[in-house]
C-alpha positions in Angstrom: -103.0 83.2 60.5 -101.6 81.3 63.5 -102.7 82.7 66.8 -100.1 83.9 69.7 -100.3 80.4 71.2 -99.7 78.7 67.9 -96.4 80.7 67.6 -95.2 80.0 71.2 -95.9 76.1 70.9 -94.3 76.3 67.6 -91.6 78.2 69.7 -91.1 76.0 72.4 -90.9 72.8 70.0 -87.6 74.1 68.2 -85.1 72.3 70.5 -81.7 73.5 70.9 -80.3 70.5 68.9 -82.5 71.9 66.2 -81.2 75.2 66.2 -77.7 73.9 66.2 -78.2 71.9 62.8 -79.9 74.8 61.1 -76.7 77.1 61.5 -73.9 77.0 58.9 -71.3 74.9 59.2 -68.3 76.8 59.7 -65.9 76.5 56.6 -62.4 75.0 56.8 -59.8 76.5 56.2 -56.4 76.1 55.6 -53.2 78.8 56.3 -49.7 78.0 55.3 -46.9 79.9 56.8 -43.1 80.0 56.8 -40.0 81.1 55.6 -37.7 84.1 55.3 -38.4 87.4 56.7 -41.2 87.6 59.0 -42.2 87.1 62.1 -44.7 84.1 61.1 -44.6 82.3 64.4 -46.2 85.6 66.0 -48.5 85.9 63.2 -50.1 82.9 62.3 -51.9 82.8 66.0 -52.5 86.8 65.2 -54.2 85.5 62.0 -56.2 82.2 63.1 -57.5 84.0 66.0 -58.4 86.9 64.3 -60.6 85.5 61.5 -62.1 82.9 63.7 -63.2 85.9 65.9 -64.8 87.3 62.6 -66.2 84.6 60.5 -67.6 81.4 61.6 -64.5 79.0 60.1 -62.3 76.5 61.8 -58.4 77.3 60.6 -55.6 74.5 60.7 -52.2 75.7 60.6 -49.3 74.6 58.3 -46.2 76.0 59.8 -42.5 75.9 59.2 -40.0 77.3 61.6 -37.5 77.6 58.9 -36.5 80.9 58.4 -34.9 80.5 55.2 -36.6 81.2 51.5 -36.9 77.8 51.1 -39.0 76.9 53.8 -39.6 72.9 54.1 -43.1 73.3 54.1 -45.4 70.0 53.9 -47.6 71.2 50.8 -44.5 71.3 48.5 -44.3 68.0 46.4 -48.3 66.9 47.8 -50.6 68.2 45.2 -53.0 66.5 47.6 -52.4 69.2 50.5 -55.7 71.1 50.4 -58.0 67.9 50.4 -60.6 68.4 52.8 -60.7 72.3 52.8 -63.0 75.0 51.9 -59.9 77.8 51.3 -56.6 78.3 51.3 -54.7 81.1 52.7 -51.4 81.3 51.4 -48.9 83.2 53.7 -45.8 81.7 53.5 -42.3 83.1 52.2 -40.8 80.9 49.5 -38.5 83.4 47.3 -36.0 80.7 46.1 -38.2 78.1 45.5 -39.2 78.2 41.6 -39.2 74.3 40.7 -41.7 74.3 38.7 -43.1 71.0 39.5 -43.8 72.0 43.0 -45.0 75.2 42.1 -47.8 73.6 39.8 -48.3 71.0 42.7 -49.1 74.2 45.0 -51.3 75.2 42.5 -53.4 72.4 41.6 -56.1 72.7 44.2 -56.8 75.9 43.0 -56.8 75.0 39.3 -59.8 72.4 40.4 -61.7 75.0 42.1 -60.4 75.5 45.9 -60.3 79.4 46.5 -57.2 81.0 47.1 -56.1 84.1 49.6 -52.9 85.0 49.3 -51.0 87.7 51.5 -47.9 89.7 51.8 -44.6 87.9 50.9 -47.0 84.7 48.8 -46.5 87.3 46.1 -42.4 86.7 46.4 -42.4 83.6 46.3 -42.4 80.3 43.8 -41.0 82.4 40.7 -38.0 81.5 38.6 -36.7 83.1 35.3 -36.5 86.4 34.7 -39.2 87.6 37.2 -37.9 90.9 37.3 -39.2 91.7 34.0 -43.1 91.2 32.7 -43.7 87.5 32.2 -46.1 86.3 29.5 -48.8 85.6 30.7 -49.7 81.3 30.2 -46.3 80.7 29.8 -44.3 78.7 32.3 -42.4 81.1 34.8 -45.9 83.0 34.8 -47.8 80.2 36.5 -47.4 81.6 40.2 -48.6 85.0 39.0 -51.2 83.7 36.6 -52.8 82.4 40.0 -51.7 85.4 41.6 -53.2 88.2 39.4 -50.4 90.1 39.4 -46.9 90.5 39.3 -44.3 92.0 41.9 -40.8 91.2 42.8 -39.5 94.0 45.5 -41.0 96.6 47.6 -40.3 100.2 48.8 -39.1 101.3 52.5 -40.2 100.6 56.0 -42.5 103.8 56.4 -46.1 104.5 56.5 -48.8 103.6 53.6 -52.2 105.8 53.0 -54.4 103.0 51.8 -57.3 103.9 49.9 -60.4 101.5 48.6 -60.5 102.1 44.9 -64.1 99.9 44.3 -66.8 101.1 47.3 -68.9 98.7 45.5 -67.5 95.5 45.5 -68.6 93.4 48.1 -65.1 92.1 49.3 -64.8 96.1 50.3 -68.3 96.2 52.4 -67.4 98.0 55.4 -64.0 99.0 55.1 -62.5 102.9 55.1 -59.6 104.2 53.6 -56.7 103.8 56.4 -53.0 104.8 57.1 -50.3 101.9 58.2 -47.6 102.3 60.7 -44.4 100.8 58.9 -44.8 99.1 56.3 -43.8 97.5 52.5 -45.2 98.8 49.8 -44.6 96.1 46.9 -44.1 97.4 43.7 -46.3 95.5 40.8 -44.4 95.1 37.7 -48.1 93.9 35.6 -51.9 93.8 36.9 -52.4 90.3 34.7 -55.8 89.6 33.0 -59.0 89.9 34.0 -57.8 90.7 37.8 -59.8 94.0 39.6 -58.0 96.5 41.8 -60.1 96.4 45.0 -57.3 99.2 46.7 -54.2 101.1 46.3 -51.0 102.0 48.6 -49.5 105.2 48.2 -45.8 105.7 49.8 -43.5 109.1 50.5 -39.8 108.0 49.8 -37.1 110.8 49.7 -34.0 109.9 48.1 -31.2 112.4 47.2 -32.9 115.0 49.4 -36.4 114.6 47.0 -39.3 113.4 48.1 -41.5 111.1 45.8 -44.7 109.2 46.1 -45.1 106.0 45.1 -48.1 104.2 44.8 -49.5 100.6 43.7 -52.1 98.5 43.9 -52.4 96.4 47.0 -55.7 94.4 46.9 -56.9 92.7 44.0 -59.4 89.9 43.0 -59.6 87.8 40.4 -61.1 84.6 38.7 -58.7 81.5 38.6 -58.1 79.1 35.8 -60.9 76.5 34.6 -63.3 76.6 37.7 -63.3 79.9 37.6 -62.3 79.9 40.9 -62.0 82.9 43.2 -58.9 84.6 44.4 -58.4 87.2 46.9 -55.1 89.2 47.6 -53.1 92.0 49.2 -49.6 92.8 49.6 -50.0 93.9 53.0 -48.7 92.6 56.5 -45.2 93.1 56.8 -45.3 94.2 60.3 -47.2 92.3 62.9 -48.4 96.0 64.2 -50.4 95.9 60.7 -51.2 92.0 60.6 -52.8 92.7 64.4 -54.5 95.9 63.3 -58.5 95.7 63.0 -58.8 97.0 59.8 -56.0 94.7 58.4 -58.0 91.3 59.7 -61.3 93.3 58.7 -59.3 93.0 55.0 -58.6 90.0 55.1 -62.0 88.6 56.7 -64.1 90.4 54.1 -61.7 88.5 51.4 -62.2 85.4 52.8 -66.1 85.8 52.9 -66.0 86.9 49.1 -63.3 84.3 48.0 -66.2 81.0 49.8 -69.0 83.9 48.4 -70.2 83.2 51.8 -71.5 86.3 53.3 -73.2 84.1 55.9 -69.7 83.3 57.2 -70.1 86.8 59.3 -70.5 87.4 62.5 
């Protein structure tokens, strides 16, 4: 047994520089944003700033001021764009771009094992077909949502969702409480595809015609992508930047970036 001087010399020789190397290195990631329909200038600071104030990761931003929904974004046509990253966040709105070339392009790096988060309006975009109707799921116009893990093309009013964690166990839901939104979408999902778990659900009260309805959908889900087996995290939430700046929205999103890297030690 080492004696109280043994453990304060020990002490005293573990330099600073030491201490430095034997912490994690922060992960890398990646966050694309852009396109139609949001305020993405506001909220890709609101996002970097918020999971670097969470987890110990360094983010670099892909932006496009285009406000159309086919934003010129750099990744499109570089299957090379996530080279040197741990994870990529997906955030960008590209409804009318469905050439499937550049879809499979965006792709790729997941396919060979780079996790994947994807938010909001990444589950409107890079779709061509009929995409209002269930695709098949391996066939072409079903590679976005094969990646995905599920399948939506529209979403319900600007009003409040009642979210509710459907999995307590899961680790991707450590932490988190069942919350309500301020305005919000609620995207409506036209197939859960194979093999992806509902981690939580939105429920919605729409009146139309004088009758009030509730709709309700899943809004985070995980799943287990292509050969690799690679891990991807996803919710349909974050219209608003009053939601994307909420707590328990980046708490979402932090905890589904830890799971997607299954680096828990990413935490602070």
């Amino acid at each position: 047994m080492l004696t109280s001087l043994a453990i304060l010399g020990a002490a005293a020789s573990f330099t600073p520089a030491q201490a430095e190397q034997s912490a994690p290195n922060p992960a890398k990631v990646l966050l694309i944003t852009g396109g139609c329909c949001h305020d993405y200038t506001a909220q890709k600071d609101i996002l970097k700033n918020g999971l670097e104030k969470r987890l110990n990761i360094e983010v670099t931003q892909i932006h496009s001021a285009d406000t159309s929904p086919k934003p010129p974004l750099p990744t499109h046509g570089n299957p090379a764009y996530a080279d040197g990253f741990d994870l990529v966040i997906h955030d960008e709105c590209a409804a009318a771009i469905g050439d499937p070339a550049v879809i499979n392009g965006i792709i790729l790096p997941h396919k060979n094992g780079i996790p994947g988060i994807n938010l909001h309006c990444a589950m409107h975009s890079y779709r061509f077909g009929d995409f209002q109707k269930p695709v098949a799921p391996g066939s072409e116009n079903a590679a976005w949502f094969d990646y995905l893990g599920l399948q939506s093309f529209r979403h319900g009013p600007h009003v409040p969702l009642s979210i509710r964690y459907t999995d307590a166990n899961h680790p991707a839901n450590k932490g988190l409480s069942d919350w309500t939104t301020g305005k919000e979408e609620l995207y409506h999902v036209v197939q859960v595809m194979p093999g992806t778990s509902v981690l939580a659900r939105g429920s919605q009260k729409v009146t139309k015609d004088g009758v009030e309805t509730i709709d309700d959908h899943p809004v985070v889900w995980v799943h287990e992508y292509g050969p690799e087996k690679v891990r991807v995290w996803s919710t349909s939430l974050g219209h608003f930047n009053e939601t994307v700046s909420d707590d328990r929205y980046l708490d979402l999103v932090a905890n589904g970036v830890a799971w997607a890297l299954n680096r828990p030690d990413l935490c602070k």
